[in-house]
mmCIF file as gemmi writes it, N, C-alpha and C atoms, coordinates in Angstrom:
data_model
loop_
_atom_site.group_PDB
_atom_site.id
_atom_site.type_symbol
_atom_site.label_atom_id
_atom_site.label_alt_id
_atom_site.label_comp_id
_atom_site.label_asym_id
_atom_site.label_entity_id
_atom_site.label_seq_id
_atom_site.pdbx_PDB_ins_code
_atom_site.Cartn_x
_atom_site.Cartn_y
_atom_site.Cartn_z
_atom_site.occupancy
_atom_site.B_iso_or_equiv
_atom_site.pdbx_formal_charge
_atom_site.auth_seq_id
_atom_site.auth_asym_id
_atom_site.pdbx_PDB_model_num
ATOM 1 N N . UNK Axp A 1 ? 102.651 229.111 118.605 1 0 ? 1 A 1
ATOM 2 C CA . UNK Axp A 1 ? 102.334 230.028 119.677 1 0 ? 1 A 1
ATOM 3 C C . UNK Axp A 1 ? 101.424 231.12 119.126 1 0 ? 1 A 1
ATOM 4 N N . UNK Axp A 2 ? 100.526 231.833 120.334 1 0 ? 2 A 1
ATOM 5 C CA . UNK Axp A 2 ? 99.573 233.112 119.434 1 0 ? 2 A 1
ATOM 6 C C . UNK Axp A 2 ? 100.343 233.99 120.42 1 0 ? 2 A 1
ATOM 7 N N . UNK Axp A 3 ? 100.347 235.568 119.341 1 0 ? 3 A 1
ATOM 8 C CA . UNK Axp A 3 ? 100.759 236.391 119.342 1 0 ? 3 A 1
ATOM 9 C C . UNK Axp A 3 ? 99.464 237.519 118.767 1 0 ? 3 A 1
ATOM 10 N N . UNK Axp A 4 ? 99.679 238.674 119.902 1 0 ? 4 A 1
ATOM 11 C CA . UNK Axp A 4 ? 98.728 239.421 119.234 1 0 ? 4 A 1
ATOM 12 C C . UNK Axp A 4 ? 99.806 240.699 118.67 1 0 ? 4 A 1
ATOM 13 N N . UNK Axp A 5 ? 99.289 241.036 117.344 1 0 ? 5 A 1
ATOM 14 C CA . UNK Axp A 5 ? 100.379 242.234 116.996 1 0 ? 5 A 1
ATOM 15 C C . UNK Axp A 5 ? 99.11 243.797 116.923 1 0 ? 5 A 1
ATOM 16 N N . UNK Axp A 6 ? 99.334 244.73 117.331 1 0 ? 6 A 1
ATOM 17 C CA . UNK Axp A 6 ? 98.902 245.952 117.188 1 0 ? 6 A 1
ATOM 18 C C . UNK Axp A 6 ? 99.373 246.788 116.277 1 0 ? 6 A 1
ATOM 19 N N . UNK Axp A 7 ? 98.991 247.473 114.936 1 0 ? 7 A 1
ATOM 20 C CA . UNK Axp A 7 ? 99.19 248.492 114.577 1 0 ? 7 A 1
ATOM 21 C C . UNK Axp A 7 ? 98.776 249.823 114.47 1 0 ? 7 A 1
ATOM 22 N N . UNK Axp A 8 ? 99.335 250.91 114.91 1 0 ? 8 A 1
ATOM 23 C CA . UNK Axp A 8 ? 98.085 251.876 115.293 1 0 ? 8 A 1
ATOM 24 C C . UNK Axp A 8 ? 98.592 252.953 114.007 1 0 ? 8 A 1
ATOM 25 N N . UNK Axp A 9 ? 97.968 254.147 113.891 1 0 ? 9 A 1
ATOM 26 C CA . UNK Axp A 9 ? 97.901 255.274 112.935 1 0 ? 9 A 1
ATOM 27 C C . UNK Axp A 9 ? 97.743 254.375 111.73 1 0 ? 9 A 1
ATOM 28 N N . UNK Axp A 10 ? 98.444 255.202 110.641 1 0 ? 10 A 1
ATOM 29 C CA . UNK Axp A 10 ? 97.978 254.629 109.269 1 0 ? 10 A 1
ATOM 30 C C . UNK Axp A 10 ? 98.517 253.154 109.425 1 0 ? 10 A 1
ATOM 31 N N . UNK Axp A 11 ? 99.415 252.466 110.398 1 0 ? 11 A 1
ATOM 32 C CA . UNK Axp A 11 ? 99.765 251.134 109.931 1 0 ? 11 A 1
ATOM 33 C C . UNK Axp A 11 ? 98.65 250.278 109.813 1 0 ? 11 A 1
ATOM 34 N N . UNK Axp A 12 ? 97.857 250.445 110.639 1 0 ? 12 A 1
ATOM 35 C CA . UNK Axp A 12 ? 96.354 249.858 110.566 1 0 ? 12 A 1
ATOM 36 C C . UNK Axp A 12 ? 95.659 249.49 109.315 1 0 ? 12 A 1
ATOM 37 N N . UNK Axp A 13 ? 96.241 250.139 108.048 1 0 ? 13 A 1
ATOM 38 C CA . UNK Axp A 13 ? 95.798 249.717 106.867 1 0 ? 13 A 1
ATOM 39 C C . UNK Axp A 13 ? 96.633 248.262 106.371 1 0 ? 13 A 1
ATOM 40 N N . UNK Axp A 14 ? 97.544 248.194 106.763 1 0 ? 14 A 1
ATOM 41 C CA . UNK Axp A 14 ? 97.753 247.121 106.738 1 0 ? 14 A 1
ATOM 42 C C . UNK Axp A 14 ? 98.038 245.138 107.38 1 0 ? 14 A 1
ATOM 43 N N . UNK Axp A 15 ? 96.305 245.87 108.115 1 0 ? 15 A 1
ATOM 44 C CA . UNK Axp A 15 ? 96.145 244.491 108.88 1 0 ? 15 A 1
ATOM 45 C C . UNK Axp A 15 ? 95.282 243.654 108.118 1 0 ? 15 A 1
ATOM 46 N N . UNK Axp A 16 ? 94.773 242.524 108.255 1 0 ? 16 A 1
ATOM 47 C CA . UNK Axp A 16 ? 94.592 241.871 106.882 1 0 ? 16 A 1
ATOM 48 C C . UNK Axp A 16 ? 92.819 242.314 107.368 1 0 ? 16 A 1
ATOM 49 N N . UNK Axp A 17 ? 92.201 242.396 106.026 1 0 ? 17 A 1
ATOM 50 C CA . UNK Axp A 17 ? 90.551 242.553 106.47 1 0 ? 17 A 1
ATOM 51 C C . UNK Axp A 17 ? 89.552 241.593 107.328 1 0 ? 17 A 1
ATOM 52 N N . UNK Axp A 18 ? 89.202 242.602 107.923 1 0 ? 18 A 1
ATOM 53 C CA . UNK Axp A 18 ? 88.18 242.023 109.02 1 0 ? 18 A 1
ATOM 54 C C . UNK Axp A 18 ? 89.076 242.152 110.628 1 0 ? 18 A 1
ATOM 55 N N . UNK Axp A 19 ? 89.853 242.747 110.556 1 0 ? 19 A 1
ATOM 56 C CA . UNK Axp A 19 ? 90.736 242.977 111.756 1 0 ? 19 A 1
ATOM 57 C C . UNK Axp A 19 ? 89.762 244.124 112.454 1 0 ? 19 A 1
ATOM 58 N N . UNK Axp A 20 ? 90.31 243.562 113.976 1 0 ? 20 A 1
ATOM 59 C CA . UNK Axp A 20 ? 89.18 244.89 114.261 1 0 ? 20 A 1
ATOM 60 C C . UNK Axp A 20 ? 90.22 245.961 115.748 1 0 ? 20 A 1
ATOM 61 N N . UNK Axp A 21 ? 89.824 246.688 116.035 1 0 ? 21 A 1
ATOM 62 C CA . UNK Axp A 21 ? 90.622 247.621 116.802 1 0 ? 21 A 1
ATOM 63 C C . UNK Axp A 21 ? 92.043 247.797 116.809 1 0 ? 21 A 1
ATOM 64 N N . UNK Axp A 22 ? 92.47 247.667 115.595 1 0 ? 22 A 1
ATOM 65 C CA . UNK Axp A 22 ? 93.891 247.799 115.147 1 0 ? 22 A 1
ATOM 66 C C . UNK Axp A 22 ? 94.899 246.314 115.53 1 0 ? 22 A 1
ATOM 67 N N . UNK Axp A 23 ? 93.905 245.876 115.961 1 0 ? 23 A 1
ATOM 68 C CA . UNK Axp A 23 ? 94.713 244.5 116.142 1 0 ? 23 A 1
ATOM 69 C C . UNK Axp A 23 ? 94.272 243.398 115.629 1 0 ? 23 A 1
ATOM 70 N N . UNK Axp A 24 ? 95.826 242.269 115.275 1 0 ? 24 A 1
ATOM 71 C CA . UNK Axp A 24 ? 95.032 240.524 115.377 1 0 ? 24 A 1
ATOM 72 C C . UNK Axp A 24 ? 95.943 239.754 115.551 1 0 ? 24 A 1
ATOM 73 N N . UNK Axp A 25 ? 95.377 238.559 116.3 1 0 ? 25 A 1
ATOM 74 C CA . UNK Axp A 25 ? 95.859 237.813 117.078 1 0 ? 25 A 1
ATOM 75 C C . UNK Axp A 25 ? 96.102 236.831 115.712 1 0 ? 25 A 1
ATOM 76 N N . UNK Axp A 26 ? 97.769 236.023 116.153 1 0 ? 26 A 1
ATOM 77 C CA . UNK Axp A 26 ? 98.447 235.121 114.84 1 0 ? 26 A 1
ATOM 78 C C . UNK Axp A 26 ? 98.769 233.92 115.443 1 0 ? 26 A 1
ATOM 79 N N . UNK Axp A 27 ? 99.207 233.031 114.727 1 0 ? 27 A 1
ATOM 80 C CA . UNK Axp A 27 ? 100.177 232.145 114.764 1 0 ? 27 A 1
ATOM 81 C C . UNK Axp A 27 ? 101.294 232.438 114.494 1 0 ? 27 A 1
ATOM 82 N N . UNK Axp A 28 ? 102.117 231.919 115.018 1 0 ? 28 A 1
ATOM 83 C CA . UNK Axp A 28 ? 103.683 232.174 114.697 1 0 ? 28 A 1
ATOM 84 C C . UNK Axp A 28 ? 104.353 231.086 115.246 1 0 ? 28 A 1
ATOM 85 N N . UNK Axp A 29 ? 105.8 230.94 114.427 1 0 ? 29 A 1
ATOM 86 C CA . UNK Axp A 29 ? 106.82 229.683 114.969 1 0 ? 29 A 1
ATOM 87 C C . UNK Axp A 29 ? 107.102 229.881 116.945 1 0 ? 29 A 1
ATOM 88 N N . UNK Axp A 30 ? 107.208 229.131 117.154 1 0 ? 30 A 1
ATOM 89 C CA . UNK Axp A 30 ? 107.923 229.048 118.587 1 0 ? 30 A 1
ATOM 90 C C . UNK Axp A 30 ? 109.127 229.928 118.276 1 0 ? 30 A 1
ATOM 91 N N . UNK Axp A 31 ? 109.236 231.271 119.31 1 0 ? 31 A 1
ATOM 92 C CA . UNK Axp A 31 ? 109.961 231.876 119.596 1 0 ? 31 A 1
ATOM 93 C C . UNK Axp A 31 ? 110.236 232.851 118.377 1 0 ? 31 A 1
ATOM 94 N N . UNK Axp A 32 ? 109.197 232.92 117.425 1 0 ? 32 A 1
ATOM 95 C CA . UNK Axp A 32 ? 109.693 233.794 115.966 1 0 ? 32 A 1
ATOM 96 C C . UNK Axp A 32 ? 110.191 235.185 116.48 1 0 ? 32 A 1
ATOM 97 N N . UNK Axp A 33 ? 111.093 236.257 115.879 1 0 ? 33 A 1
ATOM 98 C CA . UNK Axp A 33 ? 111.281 237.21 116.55 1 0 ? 33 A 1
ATOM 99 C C . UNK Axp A 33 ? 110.558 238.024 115.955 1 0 ? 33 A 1
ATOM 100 N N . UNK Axp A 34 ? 110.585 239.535 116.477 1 0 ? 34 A 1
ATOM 101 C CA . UNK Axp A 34 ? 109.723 240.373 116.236 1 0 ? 34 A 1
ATOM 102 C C . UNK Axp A 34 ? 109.926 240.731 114.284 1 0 ? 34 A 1
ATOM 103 N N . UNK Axp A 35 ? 110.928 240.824 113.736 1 0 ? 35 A 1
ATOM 104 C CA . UNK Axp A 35 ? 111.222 241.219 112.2 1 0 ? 35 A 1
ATOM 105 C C . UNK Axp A 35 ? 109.964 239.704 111.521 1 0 ? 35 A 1
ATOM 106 N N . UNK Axp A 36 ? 110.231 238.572 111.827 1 0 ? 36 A 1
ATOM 107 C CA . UNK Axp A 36 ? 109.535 237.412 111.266 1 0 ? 36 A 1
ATOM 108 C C . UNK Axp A 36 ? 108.335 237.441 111.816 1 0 ? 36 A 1
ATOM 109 N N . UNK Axp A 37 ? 107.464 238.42 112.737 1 0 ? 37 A 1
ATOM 110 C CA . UNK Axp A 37 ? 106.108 237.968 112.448 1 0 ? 37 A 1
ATOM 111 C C . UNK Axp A 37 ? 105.755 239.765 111.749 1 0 ? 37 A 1
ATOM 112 N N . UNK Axp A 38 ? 106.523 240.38 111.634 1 0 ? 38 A 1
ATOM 113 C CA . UNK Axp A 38 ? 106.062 241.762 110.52 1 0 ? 38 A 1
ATOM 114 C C . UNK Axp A 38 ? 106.858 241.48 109.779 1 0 ? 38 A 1
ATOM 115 N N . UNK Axp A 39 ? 106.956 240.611 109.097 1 0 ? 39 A 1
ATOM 116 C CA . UNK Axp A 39 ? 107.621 240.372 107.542 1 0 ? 39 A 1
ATOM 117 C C . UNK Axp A 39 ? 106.058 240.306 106.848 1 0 ? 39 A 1
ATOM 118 N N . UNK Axp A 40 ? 105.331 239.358 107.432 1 0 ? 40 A 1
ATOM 119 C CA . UNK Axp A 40 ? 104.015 238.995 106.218 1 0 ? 40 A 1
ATOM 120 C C . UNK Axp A 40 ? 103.513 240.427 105.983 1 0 ? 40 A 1
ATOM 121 N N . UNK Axp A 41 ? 103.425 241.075 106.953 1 0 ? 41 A 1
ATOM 122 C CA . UNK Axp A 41 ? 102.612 242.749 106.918 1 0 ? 41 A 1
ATOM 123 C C . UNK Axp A 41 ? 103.153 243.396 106.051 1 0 ? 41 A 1
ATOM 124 N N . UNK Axp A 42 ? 104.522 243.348 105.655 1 0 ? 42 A 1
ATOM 125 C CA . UNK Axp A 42 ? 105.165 244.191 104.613 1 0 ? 42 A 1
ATOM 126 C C . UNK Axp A 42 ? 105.169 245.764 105.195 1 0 ? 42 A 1
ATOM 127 N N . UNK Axp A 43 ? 105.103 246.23 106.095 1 0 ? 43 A 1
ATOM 128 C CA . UNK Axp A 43 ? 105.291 246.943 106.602 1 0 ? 43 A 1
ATOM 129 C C . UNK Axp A 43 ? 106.724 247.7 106.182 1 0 ? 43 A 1
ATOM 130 N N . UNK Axp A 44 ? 106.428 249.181 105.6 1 0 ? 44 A 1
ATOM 131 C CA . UNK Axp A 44 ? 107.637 249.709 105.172 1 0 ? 44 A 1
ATOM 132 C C . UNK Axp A 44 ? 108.459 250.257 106.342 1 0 ? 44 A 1
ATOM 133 N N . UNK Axp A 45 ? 109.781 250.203 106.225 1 0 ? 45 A 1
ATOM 134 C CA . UNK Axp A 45 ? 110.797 250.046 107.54 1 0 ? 45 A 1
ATOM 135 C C . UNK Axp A 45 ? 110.465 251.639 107.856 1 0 ? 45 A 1
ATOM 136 N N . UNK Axp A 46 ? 110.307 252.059 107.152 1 0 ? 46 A 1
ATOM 137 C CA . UNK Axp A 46 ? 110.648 253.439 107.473 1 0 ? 46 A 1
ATOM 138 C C . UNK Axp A 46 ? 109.087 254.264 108.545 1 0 ? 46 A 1
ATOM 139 N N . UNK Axp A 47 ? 107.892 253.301 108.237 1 0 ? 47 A 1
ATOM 140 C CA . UNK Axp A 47 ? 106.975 253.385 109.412 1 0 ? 47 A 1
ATOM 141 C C . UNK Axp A 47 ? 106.76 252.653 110.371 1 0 ? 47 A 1
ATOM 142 N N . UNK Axp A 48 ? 108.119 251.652 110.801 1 0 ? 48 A 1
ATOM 143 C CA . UNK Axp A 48 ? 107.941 251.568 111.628 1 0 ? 48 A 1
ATOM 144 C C . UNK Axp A 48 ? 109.147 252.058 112.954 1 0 ? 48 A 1
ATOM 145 N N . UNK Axp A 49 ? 108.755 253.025 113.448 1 0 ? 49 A 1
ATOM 146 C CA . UNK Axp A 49 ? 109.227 254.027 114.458 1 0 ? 49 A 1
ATOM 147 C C . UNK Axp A 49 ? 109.411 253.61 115.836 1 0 ? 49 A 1
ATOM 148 N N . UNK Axp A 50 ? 108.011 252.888 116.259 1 0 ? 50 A 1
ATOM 149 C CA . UNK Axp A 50 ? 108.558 252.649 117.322 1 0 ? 50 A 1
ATOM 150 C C . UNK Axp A 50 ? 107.705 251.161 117.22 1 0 ? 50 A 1
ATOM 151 N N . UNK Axp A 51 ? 108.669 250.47 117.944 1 0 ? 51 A 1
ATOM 152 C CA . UNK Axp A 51 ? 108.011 248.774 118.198 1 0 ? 51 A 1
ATOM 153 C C . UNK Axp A 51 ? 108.18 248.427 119.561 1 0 ? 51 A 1
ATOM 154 N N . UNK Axp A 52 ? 107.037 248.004 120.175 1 0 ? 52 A 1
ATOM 155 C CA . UNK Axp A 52 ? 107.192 247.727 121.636 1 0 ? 52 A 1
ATOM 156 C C . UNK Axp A 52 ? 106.684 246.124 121.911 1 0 ? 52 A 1
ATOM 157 N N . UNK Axp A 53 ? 107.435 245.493 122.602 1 0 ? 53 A 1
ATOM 158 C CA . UNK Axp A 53 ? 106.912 243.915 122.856 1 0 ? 53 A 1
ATOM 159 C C . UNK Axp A 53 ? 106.645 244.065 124.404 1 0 ? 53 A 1
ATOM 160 N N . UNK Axp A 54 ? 104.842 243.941 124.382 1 0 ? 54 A 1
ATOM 161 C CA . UNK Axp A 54 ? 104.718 243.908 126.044 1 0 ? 54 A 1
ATOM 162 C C . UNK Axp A 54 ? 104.785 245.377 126.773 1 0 ? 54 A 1
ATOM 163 N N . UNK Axp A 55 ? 104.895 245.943 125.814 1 0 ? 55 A 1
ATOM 164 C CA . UNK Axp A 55 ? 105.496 247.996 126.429 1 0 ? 55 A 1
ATOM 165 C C . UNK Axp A 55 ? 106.639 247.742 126.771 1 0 ? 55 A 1
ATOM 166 N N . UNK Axp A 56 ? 107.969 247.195 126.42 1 0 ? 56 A 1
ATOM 167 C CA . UNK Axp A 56 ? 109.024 247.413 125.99 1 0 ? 56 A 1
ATOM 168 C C . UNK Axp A 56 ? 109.675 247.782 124.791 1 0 ? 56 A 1
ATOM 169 N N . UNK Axp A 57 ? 110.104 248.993 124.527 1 0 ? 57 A 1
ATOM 170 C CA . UNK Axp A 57 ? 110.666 249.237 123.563 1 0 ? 57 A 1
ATOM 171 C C . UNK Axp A 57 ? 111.569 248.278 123.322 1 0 ? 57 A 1
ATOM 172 N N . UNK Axp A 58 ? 111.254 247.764 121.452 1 0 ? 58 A 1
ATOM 173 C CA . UNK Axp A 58 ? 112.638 247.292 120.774 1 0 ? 58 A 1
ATOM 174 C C . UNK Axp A 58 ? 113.455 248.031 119.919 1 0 ? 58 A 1
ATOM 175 N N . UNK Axp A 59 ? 114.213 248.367 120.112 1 0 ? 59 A 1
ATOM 176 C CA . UNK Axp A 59 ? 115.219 249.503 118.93 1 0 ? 59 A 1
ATOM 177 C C . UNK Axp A 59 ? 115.524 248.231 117.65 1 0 ? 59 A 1
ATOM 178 N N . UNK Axp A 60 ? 115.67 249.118 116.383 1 0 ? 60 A 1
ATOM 179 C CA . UNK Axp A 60 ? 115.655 248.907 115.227 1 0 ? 60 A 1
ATOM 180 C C . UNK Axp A 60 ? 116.783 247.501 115.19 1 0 ? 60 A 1
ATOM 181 N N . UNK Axp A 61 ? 117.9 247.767 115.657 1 0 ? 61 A 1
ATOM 182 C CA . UNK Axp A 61 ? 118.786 246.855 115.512 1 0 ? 61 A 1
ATOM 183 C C . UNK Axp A 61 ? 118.553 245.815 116.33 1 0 ? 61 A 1
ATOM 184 N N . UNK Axp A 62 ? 117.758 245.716 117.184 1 0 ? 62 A 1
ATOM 185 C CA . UNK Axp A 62 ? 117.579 244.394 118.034 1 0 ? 62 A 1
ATOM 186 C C . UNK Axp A 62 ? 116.201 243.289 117.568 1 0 ? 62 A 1
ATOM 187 N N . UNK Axp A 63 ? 115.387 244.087 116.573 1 0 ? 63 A 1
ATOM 188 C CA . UNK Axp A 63 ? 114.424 243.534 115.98 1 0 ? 63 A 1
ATOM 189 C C . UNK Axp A 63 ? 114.362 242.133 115.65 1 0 ? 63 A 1
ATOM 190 N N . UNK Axp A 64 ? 115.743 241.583 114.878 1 0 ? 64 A 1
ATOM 191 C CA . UNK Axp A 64 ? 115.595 240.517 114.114 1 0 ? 64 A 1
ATOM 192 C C . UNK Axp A 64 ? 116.48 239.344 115.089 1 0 ? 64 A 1
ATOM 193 N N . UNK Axp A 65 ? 116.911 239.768 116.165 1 0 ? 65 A 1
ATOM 194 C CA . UNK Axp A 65 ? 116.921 238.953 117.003 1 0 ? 65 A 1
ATOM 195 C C . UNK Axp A 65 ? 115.946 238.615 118.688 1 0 ? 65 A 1
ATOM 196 N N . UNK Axp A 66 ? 115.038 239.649 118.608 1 0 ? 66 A 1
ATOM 197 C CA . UNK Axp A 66 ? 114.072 239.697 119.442 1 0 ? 66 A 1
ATOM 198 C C . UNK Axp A 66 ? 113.46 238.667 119.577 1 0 ? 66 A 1
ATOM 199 N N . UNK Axp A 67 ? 113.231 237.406 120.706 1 0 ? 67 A 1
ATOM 200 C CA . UNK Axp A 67 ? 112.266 236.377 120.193 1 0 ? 67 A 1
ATOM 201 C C . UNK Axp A 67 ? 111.522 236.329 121.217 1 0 ? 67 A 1
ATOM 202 N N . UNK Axp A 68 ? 110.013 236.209 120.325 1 0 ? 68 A 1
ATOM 203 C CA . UNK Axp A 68 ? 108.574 236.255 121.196 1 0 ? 68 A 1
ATOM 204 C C . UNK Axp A 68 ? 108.735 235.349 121.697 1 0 ? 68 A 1
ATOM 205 N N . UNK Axp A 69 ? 107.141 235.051 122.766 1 0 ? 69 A 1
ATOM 206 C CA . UNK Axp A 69 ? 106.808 233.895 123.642 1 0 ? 69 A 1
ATOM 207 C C . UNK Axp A 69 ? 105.234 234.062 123.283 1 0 ? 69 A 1
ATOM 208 N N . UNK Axp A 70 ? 104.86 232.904 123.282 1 0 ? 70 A 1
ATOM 209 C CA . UNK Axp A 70 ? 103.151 232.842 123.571 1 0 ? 70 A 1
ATOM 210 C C . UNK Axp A 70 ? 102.568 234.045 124.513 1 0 ? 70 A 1
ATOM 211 N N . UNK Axp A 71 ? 101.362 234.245 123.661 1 0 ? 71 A 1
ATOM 212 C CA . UNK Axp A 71 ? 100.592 235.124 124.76 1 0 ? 71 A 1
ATOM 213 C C . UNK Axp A 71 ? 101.126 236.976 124.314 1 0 ? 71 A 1
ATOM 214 N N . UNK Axp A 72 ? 102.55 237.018 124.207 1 0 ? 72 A 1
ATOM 215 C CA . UNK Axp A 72 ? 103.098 238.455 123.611 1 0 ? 72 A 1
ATOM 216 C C . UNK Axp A 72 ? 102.243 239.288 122.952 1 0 ? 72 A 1
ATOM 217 N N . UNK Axp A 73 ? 102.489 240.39 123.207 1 0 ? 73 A 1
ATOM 218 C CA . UNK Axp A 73 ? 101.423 241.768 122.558 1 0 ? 73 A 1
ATOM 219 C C . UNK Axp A 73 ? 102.9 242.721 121.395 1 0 ? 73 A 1
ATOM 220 N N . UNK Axp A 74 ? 102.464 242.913 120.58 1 0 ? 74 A 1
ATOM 221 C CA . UNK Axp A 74 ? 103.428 243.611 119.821 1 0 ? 74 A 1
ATOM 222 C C . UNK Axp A 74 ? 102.952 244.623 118.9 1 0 ? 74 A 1
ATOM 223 N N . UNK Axp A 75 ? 103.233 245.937 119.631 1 0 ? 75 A 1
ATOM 224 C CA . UNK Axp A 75 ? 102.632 246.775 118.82 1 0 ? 75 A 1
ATOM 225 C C . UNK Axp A 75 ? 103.511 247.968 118.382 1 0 ? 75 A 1
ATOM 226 N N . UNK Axp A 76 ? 103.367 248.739 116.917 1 0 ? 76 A 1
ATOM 227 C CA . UNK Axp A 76 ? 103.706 249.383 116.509 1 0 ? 76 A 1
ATOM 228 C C . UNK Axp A 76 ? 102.957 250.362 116.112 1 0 ? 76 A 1
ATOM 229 N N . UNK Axp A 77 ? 104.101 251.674 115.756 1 0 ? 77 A 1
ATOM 230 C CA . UNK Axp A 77 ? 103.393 253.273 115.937 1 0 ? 77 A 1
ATOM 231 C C . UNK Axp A 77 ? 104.495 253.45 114.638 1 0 ? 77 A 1
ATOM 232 N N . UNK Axp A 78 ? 104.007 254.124 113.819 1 0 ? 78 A 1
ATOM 233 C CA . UNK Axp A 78 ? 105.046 254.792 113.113 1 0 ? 78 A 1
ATOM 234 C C . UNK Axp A 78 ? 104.972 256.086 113.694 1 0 ? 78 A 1
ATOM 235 N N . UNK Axp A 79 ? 106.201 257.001 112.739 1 0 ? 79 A 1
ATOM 236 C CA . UNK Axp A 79 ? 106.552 258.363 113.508 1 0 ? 79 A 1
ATOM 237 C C . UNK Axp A 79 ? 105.144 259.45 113.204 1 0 ? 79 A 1
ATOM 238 N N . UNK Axp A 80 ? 105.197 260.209 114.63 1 0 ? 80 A 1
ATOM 239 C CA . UNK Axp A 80 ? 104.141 260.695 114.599 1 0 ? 80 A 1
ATOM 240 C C . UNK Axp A 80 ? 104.696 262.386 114.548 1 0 ? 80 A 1
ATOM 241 N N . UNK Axp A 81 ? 103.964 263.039 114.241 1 0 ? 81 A 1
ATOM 242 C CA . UNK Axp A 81 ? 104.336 264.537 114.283 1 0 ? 81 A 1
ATOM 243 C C . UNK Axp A 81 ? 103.232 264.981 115.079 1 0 ? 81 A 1
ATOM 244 N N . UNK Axp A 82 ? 103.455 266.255 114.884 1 0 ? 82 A 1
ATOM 245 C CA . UNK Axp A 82 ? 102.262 267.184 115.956 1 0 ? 82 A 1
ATOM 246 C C . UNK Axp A 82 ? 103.034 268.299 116.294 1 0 ? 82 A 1
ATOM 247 N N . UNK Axp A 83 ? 101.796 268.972 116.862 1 0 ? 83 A 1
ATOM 248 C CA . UNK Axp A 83 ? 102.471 271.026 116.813 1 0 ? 83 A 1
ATOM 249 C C . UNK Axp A 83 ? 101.513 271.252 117.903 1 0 ? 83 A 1
């Protein structure tokens, strides 16, 4: 199935090169959940703050049983500050 994943602020450094507008579109197993297609990213847990599948929030504990579908948008924000 393709899956597009979004990372925005600094996660964006870790999309693989040649990615372009903070996003790229993957392969992934049928139904992989959201923890198994940001495992390859290595993404440290602690930036990722908020994860949304589709603009649904997934909370931390529901991650590794979350399972995509073809076509899914999945994007993440780590925590942001501001004044």
């Amino acid at each position: 199935m393709r899956v597009t994943v979004k990372l925005y602020a600094t996660l964006g450094d870790y999309l693989p090169p040649g990615s372009k507008h903070n996003r790229v579109e993957l392969a992934a197993a049928d139904h992989a959940t959201v923890s198994e297609v940001l495992a390859p990213f290595a993404l440290p847990p602690r930036l990722t703050h908020l994860v949304l599948v589709n603009g649904v929030f997934i909370p931390p504990e529901e991650r590794a049983a979350c399972r995509l579908n073809d076509g899914d948008v999945l994007a993440v924000w780590p925590p942001i500050a501001g004044g």
